[in-house]
C-alpha positions as CSV (number, residue, x, y, z in Angstrom):
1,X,2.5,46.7,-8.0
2,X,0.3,43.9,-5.8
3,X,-1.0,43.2,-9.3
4,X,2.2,42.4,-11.1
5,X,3.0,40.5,-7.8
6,X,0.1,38.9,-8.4
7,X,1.0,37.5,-11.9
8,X,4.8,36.6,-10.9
9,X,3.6,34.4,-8.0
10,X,1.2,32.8,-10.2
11,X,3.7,32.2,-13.2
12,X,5.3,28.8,-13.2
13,X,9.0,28.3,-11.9
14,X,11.7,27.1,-14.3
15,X,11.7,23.9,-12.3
16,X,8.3,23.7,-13.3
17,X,8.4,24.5,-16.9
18,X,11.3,22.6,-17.0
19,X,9.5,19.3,-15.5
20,X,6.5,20.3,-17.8
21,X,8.6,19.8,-20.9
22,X,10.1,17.1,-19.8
23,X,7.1,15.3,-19.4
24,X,5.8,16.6,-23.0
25,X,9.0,14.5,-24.2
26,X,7.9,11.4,-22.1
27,X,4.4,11.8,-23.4
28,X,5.3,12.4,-27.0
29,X,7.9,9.5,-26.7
30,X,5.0,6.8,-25.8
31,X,2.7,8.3,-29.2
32,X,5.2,7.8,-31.3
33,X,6.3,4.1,-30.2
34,X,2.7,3.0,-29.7
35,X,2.9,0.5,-32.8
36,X,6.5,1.0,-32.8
37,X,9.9,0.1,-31.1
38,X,12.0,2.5,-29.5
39,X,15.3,1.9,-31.2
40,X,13.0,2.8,-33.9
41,X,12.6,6.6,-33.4
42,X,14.6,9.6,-33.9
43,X,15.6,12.5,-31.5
44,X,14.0,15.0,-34.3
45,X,10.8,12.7,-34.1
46,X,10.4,13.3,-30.2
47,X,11.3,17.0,-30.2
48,X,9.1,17.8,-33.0
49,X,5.8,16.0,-31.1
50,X,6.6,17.9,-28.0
51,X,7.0,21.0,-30.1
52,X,10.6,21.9,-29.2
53,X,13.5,22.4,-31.4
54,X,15.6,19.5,-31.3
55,X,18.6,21.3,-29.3
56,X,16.2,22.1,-26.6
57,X,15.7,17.6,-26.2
58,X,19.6,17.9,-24.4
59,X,18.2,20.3,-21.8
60,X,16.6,17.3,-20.2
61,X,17.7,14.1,-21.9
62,X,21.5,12.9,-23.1
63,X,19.6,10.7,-25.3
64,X,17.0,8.8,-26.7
65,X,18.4,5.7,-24.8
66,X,18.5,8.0,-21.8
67,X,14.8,9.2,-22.1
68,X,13.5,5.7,-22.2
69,X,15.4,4.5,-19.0
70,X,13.4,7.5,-17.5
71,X,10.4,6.0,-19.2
72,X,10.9,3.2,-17.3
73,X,11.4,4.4,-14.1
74,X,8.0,6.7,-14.4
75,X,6.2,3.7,-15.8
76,X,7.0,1.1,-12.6
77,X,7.8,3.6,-9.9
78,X,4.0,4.0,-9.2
79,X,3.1,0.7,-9.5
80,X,5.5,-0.6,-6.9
81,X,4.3,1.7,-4.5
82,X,0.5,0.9,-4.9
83,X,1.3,-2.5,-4.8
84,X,3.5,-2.5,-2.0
85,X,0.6,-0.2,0.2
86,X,-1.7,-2.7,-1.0
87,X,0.4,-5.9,0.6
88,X,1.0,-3.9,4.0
89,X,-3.1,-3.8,4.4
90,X,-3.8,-0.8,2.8
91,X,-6.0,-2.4,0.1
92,X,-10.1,-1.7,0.4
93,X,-11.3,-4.4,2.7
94,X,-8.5,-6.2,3.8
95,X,-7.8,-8.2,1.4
96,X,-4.2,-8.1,-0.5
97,X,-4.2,-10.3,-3.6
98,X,-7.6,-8.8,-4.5
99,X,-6.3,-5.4,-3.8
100,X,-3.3,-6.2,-5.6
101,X,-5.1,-7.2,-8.9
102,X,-7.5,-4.2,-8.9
103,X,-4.6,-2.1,-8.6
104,X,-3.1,-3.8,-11.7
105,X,-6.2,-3.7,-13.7
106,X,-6.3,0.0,-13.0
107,X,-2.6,1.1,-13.7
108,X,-3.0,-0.9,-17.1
109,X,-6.6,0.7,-18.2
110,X,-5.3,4.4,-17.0
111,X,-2.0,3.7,-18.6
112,X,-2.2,1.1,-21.2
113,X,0.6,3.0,-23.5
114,X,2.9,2.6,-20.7
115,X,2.9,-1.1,-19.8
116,X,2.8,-1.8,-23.7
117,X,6.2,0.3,-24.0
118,X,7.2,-1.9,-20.8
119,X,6.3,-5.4,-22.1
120,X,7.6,-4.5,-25.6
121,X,11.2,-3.1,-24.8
122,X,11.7,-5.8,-21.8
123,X,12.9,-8.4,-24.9
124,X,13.9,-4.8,-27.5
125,X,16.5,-3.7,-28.6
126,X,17.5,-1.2,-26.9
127,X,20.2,-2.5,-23.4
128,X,20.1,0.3,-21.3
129,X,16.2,0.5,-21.5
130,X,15.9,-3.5,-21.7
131,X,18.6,-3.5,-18.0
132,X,16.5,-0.6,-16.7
133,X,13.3,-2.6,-16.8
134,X,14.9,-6.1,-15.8
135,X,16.3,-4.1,-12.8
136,X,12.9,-2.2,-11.7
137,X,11.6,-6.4,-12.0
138,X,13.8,-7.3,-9.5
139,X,13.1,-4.4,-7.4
140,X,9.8,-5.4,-7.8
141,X,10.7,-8.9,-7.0
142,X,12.5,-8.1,-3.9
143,X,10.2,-5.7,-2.0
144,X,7.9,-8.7,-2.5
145,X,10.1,-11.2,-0.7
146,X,10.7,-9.0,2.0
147,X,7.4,-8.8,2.6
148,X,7.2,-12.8,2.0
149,X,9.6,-12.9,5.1
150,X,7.5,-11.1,6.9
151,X,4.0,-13.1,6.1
152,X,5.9,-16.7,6.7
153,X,8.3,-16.2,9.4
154,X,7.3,-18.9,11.5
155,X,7.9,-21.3,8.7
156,X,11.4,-20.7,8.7
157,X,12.1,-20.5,4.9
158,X,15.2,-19.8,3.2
159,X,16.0,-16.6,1.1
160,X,16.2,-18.7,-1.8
161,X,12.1,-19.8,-1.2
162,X,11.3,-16.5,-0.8
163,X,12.8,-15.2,-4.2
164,X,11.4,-18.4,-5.9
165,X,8.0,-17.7,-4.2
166,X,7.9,-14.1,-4.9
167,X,9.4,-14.4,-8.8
168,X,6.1,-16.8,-9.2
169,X,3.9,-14.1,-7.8
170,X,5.1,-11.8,-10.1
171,X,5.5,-13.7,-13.6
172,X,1.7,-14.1,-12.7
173,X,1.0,-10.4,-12.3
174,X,3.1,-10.1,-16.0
175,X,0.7,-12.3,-17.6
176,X,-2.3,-10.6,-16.1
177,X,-0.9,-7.4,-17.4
178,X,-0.2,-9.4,-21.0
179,X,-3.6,-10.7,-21.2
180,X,-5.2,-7.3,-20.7
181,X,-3.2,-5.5,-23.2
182,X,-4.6,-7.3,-25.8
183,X,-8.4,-6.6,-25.0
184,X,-10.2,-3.2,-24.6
185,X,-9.8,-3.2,-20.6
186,X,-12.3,-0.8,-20.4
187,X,-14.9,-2.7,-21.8
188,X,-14.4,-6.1,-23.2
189,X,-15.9,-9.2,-21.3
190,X,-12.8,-11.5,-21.4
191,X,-11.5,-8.4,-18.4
192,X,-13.0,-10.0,-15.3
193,X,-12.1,-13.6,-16.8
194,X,-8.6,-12.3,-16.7
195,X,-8.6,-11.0,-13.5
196,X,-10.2,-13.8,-11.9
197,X,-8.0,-16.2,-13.5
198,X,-4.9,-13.9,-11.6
199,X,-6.5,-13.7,-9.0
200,X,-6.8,-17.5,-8.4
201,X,-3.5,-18.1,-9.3
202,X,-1.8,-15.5,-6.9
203,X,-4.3,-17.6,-4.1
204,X,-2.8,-20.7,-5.4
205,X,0.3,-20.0,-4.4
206,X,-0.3,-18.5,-1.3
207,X,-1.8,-21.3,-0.2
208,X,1.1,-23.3,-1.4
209,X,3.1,-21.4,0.8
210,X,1.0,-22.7,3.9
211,X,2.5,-26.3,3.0
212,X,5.5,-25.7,2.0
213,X,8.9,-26.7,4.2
214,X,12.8,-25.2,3.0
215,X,15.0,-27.9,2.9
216,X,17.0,-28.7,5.6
C-alpha cells in the first residue's frame, strides 16, 4: 500500500499534464514557424509535432490565432519582469542600462526562436497576434514611464515626455534585439559591438533627460 502511495504522489496531476501539453503545443508552434509565418500553419501541423491527435489541440487552444496570442504573452511576460527588477536596482552592480542590455542579450541567446516569432508577427498577418504584441509593447512602454516618473520627478515633466522618453528607450532595445537575431549571439564578434552600441544609446538618452525641460 505505502508503495502504490508512493507512485500516486509521485505521478503528475492533470493540471500538470495538462500544462505539459500545452507547452509541447507552444514549443512545436515556434519549430514549425521558424522560417515561416504563422498564418502559414495548420492546426493538424501543430498537433501532429506535439504528438496529439488534432481534437486533443481544443483541449487547450480555440485556435491557431488563439495559441499565438498565448505565444506572445509567454514570450514578453519574462522579459518585462527581468527588465523591470533590473530598473528598480536589482541588476549586478548597480548599474541599470547595463543590467538592462545583459538581460536582453540573454533572453535573445536563450530564446532566439521566440523573439524571431515576436519581431516577425509584430507587422504579420495575423491581428489578434499582431494587437497582442502591440499591446505587451505598450505595457512594456508604460511600466517604463512609470519608472521614468519616478527617476525625474524633480524635473517636473509631463506624462506626454515620459511616454516619448520611454517609447525611445524602447525602439532602442527593439533594434538591439533586431541586430542580434541576425548574428549567431552565441558566438559571433559583431555581439558586443551590438551591445555596446545599445548600450550607448540607452546612456544617450538618459543623459538627455538630465537637460531636458516640459514645456510650460
Amino acid at each position: 500500500m505505502r508503495a502504490y502511495r508512493a507512485v500516486v504522489a509521485e505521478s503528475p496531476s492533470r493540471a500538470e499534464r495538462k500544462e505539459a501539453t500545452r507547452q509541447r503545443l507552444l514549443d512545436a508552434t515556434l519549430k514549425l514557424i521558424a522560417n515561416r509565418s504563422l498564418s502559414s500553419i495548420s492546426l493538424r501541423e501543430v498537433a501532429r509535432e506535439a504528438g496529439i491527435v488534432p481534437t486533443a489541440f481544443y483541449r487547450h487552444f480555440e485556435s491557431i490565432d488563439a495559441l499565438g496570442v498565448d505565444l506572445v504573452d509567454d514570450s514578453m511576460r519574462p522579459l518585462r519582469q527581468m527588465i523591470r527588477d533590473a530598473r528598480r536596482g536589482v541588476a549586478s552592480h548597480g548599474d541599470i542600462i547595463k543590467g538592462t542590455v545583459d538581460i536582453l542579450a540573454r533572453q535573445v541567446r536563450e530564446n532566439p526562436d521566440q523573439f524571431r516569432f515576436l519581431s516577425r508577427e509584430r507587422y504579420g498577418g495575423v491581428r489578434g497576434v499582431r494587437r497582442a504584441i502591440e499591446t505587451e509593447l505598450t505595457l512594456f512602454t508604460s511600466e517604463l514611464a512609470v519608472d521614468l516618473a519616478r527617476l525625474t520627478a524633480g524635473f517636473d515633466w509631463s506624462s506626454d515626455d515620459l511616454e516619448m522618453t520611454a517609447d525611445l528607450m524602447v525602439a532602442a532595445m527593439l533594434n538591439a534585439v533586431l541586430d542580434l537575431l541576425e548574428v549567431d549571439v552565441r558566438r559571433d564578434s559583431a555581439v558586443p559591438t551590438i551591445l555596446d552600441r545599445a548600450e550607448r544609446q540607452l546612456r544617450l538618452i538618459a543623459l538627455g533627460m538630465s537637460q531636458w525641460r516640459s514645456k510650460s
